[in-house]
C-alpha positions in Angstrom: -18.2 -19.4 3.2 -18.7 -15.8 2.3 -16.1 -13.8 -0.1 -14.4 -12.0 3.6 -13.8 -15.1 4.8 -12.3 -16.4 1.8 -10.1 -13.5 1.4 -9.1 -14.0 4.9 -8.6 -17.6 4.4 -6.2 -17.0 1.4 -4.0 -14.7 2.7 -0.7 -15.8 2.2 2.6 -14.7 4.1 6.6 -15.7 3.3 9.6 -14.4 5.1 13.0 -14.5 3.0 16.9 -13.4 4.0 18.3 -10.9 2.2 21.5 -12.5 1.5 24.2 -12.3 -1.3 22.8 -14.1 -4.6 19.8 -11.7 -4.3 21.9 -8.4 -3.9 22.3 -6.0 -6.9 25.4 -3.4 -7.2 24.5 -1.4 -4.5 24.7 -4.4 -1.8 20.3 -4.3 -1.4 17.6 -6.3 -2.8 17.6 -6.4 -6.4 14.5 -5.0 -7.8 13.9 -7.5 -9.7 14.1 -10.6 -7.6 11.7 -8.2 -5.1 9.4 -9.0 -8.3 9.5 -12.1 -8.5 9.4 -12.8 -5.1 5.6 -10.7 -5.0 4.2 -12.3 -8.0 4.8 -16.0 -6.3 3.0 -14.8 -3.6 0.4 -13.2 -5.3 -0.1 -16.3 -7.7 0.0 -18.1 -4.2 -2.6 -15.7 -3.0 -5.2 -16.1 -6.1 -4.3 -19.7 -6.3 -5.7 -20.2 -2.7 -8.5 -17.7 -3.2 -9.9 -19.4 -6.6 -8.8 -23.5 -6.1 -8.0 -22.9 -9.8 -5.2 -22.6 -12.4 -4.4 -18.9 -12.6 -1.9 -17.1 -14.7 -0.4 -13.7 -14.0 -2.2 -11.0 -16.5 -0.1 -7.9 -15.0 1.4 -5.8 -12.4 0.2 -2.3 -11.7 2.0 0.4 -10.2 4.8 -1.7 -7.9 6.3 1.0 -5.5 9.7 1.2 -4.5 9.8 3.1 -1.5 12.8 2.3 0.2 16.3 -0.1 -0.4 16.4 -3.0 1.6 19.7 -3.7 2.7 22.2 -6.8 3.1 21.5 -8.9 6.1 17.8 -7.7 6.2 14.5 -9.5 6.7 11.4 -9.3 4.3 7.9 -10.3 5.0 5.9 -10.6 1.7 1.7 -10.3 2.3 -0.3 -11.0 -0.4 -4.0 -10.4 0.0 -7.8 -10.7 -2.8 -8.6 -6.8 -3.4 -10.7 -7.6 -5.7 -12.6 -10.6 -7.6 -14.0 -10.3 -11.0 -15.9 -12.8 -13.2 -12.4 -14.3 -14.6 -10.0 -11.6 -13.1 -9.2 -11.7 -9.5 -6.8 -8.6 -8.1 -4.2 -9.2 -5.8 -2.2 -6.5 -3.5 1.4 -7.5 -2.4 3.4 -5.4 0.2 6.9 -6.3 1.4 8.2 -5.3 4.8 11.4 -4.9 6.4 12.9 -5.9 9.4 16.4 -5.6 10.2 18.0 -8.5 11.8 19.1 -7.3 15.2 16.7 -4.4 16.3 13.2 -4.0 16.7 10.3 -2.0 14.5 9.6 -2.7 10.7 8.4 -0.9 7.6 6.5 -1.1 4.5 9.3 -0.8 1.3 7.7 -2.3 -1.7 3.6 -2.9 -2.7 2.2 -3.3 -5.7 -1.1 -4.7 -7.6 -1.1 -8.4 -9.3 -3.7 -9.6 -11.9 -4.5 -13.0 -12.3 -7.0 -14.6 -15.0 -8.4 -18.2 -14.2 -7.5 -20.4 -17.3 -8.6 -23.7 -18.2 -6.6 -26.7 -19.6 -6.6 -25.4 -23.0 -4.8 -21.6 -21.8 -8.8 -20.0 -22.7 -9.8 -17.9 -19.9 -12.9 -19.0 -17.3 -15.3 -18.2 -15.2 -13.5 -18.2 -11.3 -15.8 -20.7 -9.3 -15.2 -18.6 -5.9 -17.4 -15.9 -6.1 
């Protein structure tokens, strides 16, 4: 299997509810659950990509473009932007549907980093590529 085919094969998609116990102050999506909920999917996303353990390195530039309201729908894609010899990139968007009309939009994306690890927490080689 080439690398394109991989990356296709290792996309990874979740839908969530935006309902109370994920709300901040101002009745939307906290930002930092939004987080949390891209870096599973990213780690989902690399994990899929490499067949190995992988640990989170960083997050680059995560763009908040819009609030995502009570009652709301998210999808969360995850997608390999780029492989390295231990590093393997990961880009996350979030978009939103509301419940009860049609059309959706990009609110949130950002950049994961992921570092293949063996047993002993030392960074390897990723078998994948």
């Amino acid at each position: 299997m080439n690398i394109e085919e991989k990356i296709n094969k290792s996309e990874t998609r979740q839908f969530k509810v935006v309902i109370p116990g994920v709300l901040n102050a101002h009745n939307t999506l906290f930002g930092g659950i939004a987080l949390q909920w891209m870096d599973e999917v990213a780690y989902i996303t690399a994990t899929r990509f490499t067949r190995q353990k992988v640990v989170t390195v960083s997050s680059d530039k995560i763009n908040f473009r819009h609030a995502v309201p009570y009652g709301s729908i998210v999808e969360i894609i995850g997608r390999v932007v780029e492989v390295g010899v231990v590093k393997i990139d990961v880009k996350v968007e979030i978009f939103l549907e509301y419940l009860f009309s049609d059309g959706r939009e990009k609110v949130i994306e950002g950049k994961f980093t992921f570092a293949a690890i063996h047993e002993n927490g030392k960074p390897m080689k990723i078998c994948s590529i």
